[in-house]
N, CA, C and O of each residue as an XYZ file, in Angstrom:
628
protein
N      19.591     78.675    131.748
C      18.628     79.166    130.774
C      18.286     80.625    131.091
O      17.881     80.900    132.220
N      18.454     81.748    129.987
C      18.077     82.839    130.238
C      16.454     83.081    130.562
O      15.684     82.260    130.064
N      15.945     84.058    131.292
C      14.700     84.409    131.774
C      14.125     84.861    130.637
O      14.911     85.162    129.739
N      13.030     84.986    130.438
C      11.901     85.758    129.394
C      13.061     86.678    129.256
O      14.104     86.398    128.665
N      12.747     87.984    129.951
C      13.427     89.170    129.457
C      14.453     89.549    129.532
O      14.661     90.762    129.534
N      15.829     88.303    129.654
C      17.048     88.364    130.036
C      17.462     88.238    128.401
O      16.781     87.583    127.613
N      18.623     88.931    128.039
C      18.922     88.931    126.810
C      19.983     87.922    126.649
O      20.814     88.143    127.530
N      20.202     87.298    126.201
C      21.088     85.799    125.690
C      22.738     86.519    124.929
O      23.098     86.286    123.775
N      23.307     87.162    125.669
C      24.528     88.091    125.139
C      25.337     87.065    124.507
O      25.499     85.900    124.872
N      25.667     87.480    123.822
C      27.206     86.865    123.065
C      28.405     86.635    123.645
O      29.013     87.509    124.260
N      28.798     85.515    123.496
C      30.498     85.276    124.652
C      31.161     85.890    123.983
O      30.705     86.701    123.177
N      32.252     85.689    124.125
C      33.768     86.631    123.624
C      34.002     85.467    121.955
O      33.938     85.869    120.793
N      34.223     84.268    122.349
C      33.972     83.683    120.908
C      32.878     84.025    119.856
O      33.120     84.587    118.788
N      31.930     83.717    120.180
C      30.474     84.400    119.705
C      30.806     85.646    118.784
O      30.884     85.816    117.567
N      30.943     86.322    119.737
C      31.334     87.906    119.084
C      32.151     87.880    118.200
O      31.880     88.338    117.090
N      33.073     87.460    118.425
C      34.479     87.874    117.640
C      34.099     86.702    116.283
O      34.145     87.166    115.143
N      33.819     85.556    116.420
C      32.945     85.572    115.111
C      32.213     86.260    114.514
O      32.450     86.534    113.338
N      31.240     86.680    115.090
C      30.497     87.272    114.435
C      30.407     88.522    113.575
O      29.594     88.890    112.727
N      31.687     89.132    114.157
C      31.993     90.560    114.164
C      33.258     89.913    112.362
O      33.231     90.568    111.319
N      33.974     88.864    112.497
C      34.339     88.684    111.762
C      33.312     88.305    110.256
O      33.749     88.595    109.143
N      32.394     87.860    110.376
C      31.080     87.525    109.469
C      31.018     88.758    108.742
O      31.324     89.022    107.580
N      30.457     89.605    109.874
C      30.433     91.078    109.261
C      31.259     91.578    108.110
O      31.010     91.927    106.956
N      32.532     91.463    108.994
C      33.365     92.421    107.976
C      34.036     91.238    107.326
O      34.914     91.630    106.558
N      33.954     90.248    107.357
C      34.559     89.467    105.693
C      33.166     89.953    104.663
O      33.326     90.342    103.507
N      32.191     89.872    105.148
C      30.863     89.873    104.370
C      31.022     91.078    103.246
O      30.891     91.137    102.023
N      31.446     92.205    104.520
C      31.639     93.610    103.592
C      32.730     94.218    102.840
O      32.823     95.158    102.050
N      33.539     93.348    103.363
C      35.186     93.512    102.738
C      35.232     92.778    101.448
O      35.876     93.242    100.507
N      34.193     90.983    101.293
C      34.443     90.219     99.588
C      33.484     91.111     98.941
O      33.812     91.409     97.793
N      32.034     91.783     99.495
C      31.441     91.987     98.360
C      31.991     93.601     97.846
O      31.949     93.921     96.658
N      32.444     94.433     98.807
C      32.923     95.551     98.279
C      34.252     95.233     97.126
O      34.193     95.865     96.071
N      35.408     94.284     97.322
C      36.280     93.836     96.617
C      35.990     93.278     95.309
O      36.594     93.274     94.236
N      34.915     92.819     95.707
C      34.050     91.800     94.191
C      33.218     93.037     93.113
O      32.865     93.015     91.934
N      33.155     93.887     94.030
C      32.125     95.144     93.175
C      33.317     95.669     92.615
O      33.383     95.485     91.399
N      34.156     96.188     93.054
C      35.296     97.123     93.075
C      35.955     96.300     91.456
O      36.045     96.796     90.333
N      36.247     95.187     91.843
C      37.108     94.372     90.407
C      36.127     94.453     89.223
O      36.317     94.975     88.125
N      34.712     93.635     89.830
C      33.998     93.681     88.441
C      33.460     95.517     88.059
O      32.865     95.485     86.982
N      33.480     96.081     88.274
C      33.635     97.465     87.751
C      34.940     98.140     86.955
O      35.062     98.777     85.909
N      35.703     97.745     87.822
C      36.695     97.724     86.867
C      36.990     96.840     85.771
O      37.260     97.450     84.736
N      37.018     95.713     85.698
C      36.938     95.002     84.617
C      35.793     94.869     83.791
O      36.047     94.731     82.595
N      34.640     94.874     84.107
C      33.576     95.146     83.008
C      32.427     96.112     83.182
O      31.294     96.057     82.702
N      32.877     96.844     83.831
C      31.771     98.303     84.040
C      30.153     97.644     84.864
O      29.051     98.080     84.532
N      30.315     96.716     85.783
C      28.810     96.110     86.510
C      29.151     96.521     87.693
O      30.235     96.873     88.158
N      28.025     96.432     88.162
C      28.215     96.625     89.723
C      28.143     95.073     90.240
O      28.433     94.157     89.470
N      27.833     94.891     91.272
C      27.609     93.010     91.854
C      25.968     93.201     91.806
O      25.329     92.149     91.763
N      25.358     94.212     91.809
C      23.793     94.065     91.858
C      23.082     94.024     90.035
O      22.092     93.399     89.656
N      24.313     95.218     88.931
C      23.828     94.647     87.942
C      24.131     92.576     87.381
O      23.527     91.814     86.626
N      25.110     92.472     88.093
C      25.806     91.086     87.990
C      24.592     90.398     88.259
O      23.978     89.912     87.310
N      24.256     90.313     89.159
C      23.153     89.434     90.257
C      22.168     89.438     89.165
O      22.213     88.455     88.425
N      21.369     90.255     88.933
C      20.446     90.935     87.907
C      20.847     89.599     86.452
O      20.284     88.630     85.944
N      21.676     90.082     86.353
C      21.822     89.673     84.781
C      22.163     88.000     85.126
O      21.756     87.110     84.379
N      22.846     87.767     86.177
C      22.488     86.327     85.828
C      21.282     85.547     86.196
O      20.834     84.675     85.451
N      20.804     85.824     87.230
C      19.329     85.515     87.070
C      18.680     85.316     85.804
O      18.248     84.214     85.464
N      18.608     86.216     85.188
C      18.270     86.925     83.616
C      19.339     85.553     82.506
O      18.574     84.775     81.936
N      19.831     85.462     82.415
C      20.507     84.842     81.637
C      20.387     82.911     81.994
O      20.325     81.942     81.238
N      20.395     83.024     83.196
C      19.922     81.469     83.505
C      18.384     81.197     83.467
O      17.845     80.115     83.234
N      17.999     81.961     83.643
C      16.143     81.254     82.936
C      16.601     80.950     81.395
O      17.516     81.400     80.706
N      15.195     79.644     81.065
C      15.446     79.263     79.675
C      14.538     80.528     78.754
O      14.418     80.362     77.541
N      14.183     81.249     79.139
C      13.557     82.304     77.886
C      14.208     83.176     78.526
O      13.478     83.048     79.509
N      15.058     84.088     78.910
C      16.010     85.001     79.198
C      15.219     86.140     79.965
O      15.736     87.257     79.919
N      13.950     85.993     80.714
C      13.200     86.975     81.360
C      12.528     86.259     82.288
O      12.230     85.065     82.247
N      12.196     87.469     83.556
C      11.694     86.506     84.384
C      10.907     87.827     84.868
O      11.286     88.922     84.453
N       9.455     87.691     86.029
C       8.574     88.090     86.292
C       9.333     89.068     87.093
O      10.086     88.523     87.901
N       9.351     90.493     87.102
C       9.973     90.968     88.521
C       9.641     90.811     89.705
O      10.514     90.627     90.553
N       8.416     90.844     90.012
C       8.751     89.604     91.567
C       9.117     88.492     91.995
O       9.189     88.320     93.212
N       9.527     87.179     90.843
C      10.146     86.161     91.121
C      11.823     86.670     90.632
O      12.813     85.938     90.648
N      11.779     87.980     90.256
C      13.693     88.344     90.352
C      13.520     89.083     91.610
O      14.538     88.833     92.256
N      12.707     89.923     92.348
C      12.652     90.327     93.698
C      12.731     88.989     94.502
O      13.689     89.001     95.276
N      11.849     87.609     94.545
C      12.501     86.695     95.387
C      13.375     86.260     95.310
O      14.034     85.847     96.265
N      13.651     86.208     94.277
C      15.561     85.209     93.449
C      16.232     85.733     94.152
O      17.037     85.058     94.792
N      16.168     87.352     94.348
C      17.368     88.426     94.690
C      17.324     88.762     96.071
O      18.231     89.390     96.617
N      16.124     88.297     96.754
C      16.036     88.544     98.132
C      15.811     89.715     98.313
O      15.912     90.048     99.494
N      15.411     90.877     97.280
C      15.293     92.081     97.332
C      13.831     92.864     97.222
O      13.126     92.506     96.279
N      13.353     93.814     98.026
C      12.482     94.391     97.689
C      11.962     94.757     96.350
O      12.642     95.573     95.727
N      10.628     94.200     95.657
C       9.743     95.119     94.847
C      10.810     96.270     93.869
O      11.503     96.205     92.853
N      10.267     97.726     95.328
C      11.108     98.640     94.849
C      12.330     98.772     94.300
O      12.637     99.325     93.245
N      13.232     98.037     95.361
C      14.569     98.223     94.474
C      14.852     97.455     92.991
O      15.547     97.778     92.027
N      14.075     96.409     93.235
C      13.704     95.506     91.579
C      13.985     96.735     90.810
O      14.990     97.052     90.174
N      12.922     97.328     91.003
C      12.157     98.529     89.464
C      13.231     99.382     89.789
O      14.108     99.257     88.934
N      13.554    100.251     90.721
C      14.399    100.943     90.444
C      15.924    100.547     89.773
O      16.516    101.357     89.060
N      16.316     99.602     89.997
C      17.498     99.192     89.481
C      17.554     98.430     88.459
O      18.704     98.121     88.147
N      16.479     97.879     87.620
C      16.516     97.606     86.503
C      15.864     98.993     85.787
O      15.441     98.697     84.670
N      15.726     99.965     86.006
C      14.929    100.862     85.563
C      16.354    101.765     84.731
O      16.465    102.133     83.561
N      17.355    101.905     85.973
C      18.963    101.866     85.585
C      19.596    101.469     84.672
O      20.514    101.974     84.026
N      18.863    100.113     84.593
C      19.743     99.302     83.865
C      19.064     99.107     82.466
O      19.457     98.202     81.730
N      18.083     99.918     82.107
C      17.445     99.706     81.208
C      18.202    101.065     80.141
O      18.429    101.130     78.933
N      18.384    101.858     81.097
C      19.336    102.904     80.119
C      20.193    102.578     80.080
O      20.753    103.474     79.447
N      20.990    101.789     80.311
C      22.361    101.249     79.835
C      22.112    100.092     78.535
O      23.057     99.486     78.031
N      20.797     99.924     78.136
C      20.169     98.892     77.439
C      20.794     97.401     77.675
O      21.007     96.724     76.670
N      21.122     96.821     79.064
C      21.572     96.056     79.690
C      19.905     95.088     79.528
O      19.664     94.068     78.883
N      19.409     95.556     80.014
C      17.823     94.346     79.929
C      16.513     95.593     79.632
O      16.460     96.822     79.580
N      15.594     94.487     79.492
C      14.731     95.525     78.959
C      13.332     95.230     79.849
O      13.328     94.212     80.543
N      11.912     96.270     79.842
C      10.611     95.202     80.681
C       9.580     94.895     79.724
O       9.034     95.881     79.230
N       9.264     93.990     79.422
C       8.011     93.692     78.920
C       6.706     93.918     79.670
O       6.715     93.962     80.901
N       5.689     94.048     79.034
C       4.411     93.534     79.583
C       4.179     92.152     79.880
O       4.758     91.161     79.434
N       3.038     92.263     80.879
C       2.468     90.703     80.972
C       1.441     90.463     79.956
O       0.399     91.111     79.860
N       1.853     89.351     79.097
C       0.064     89.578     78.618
C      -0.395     88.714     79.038
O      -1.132     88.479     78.080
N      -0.681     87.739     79.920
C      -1.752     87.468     81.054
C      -1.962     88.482     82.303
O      -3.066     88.599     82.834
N      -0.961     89.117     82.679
C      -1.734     89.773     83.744
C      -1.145     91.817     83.784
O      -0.047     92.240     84.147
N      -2.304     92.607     83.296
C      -2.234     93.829     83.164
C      -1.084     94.452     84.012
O      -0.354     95.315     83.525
N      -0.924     93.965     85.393
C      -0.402     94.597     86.543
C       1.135     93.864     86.262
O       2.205     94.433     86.478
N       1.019     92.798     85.855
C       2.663     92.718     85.564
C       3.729     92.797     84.940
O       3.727     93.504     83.932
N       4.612     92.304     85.221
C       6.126     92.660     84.265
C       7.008     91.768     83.979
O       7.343     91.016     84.894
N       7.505     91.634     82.909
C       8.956     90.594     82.856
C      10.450     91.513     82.684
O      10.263     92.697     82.404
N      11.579     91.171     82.793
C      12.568     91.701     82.693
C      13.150     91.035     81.966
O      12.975     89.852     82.258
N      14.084     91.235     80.730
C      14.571     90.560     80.180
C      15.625     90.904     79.496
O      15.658     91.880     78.746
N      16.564     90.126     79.706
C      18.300     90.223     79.178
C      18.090     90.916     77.882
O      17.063     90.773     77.219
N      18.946     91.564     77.587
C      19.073     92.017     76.224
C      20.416     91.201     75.536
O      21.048     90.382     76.204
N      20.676     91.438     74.501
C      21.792     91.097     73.735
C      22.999     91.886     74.214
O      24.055     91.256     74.267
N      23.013     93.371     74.630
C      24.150     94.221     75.558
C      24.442     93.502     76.533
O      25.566     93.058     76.766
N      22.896     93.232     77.549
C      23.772     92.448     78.719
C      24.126     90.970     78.932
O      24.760     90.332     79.772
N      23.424     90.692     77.774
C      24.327     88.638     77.860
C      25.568     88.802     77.026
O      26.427     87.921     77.034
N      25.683     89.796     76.372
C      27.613     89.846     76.324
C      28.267     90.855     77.488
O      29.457     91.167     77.457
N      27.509     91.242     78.333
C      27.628     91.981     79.466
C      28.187     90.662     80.309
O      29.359     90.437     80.612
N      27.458     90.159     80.491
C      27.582     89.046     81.677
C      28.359     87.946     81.107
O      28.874     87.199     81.939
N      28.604     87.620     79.587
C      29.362     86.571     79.314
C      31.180     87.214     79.621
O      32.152     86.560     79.997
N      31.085     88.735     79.274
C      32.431     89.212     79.624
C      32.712     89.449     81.175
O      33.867     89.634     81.560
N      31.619     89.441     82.068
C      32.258     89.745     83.109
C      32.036     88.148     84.058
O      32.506     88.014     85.188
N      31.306     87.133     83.399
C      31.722     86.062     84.746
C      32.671     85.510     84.752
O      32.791     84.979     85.856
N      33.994     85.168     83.738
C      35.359     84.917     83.505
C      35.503     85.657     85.094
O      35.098     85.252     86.183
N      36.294     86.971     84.701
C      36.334     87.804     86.374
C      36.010     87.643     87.839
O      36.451     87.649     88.989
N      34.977     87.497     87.074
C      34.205     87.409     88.176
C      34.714     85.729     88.700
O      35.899     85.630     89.018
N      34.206     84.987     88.750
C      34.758     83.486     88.930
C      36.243     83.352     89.378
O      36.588     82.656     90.334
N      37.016     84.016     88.671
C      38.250     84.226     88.831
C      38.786     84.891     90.257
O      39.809     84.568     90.861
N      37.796     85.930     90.639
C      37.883     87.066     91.941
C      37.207     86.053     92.662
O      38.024     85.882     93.567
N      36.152     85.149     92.926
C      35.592     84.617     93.860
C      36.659     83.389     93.841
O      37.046     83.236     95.000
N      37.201     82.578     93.083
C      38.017     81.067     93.471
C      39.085     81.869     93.961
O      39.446     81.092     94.845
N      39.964     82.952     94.072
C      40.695     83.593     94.685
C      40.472     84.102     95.526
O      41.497     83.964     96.194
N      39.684     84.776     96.186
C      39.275     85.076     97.191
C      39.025     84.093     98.518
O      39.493     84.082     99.657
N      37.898     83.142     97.688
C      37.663     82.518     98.810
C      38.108     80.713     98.735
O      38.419     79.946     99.646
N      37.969     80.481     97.215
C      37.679     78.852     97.477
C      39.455     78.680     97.483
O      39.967     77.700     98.025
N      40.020     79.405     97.033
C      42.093     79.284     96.643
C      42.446     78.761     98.554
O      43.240     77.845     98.766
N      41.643     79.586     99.895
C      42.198     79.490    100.677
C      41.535     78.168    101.447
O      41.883     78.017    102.618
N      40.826     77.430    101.013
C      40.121     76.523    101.978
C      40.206     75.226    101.241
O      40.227     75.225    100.010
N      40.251     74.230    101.867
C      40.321     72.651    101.267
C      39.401     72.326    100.873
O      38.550     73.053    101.386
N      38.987     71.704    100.289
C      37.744     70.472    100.016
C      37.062     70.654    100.974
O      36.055     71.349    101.106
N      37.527     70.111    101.581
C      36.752     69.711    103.173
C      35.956     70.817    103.970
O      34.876     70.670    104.543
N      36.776     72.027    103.872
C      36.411     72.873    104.367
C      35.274     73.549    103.729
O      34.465     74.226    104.363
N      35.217     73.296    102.098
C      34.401     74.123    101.356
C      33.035     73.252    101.688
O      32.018     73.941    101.604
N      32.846     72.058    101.999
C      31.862     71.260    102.337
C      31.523     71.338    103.344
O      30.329     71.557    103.546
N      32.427     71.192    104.415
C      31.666     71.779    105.782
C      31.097     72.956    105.626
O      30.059     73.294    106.195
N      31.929     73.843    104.623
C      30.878     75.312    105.047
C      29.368     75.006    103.785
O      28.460     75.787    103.500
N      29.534     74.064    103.446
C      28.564     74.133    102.622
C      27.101     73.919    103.292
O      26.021     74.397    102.943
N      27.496     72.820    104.645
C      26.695     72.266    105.283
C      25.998     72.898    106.468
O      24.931     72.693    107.046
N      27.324     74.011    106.657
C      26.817     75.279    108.050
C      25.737     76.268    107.167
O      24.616     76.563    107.582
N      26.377     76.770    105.709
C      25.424     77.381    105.358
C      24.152     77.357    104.962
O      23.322     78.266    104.995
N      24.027     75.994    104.492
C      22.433     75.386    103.853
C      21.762     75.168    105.697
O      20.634     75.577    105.972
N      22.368     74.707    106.423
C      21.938     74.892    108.132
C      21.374     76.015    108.577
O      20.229     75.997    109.027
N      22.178     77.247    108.501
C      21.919     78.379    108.759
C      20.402     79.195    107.973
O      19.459     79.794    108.490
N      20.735     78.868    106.518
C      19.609     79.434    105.297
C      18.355     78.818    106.049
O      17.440     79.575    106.371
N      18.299     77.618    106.303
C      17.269     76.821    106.555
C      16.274     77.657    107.991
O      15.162     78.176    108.086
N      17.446     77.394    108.925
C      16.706     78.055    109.853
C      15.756     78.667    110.187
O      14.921     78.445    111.064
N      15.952     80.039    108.967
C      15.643     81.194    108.787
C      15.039     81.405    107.632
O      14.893     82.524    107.140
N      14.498     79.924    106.931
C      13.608     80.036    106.287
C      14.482     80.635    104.592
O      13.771     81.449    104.002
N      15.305     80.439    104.144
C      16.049     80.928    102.870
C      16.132     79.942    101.912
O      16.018     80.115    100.699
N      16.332     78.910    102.481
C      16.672     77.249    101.971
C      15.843     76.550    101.427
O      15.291     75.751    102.184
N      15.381     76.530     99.879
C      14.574     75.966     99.397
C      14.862     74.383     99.689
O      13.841     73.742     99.938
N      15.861     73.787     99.698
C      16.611     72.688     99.489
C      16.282     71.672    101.259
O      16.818     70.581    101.453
């Protein structure tokens, strides 16, 4: 057992996982941005955005429950739908229960935005990742990852 102030280092397995985490992490989502830009002019953060937006049943949602959806700061919320509002991709409403708040909400640009790019999209992720792993495997990782989320508090489930 490590001491109070002894640091718990990483073995050589450890690492070299981990180090692999990393860069698969940054290698699918840069690849996944890279295609859906090319194929339908989104980035993966307007993507994220718009489906959120498109899976609620009234097509808008509070921007701080799309800041928790998205795991993302407040700020970057507003700033990046603020983006995306000149592209007339979604738009913000007022609250009219509460002065201080906001809704965001799909427009008609971006739910044929997002109906043209999740074909692609779907297509780049079962190729990427689910084409190389079995059943089995996609379930075990299903079970490391809802493990992991949990941990750390991510895991509603």
């Amino acid at each position: 057992m490590a001491e109070p102030n002894e640091t718990p280092w990483l073995n050589d397995d450890e690492q070299r996982m981990w180090r692999e985490w990393l860069h698969l992490d940054a290698e699918l989502l840069a690849t996944l941005n890279r295609e859906m830009q090319a194929d339908a002019g989104l980035s993966n953060p307007d993507y994220q955005v718009l489906a959120v937006l498109s899976e609620s049943p009234e097509g808008r949602v509070r921007i701080s429950d799309l800041a928790a959806s998205l795991q993302w700061e407040r700020s970057r919320v507003s700033h990046h739908v603020a983006r995306m509002e000149k592209r007339e991709l979604v738009s913000r409403l007022e609250c009219p229960d509460d002065g201080r708040g906001a809704f965001v909400r799909i427009t008609g640009t971006g739910q044929t935005a997002i109906e043209r790019a999740a074909p692609g999209h779907v297509r780049a992720v079962r190729r990427l990742v689910f084409d190389a792993l079995t059943p089995e495997e996609v379930a075990r990782l299903g079970e490391i990852f809802h493990r992991l989320r949990s941990r750390i508090g991510l895991s509603a489930e």
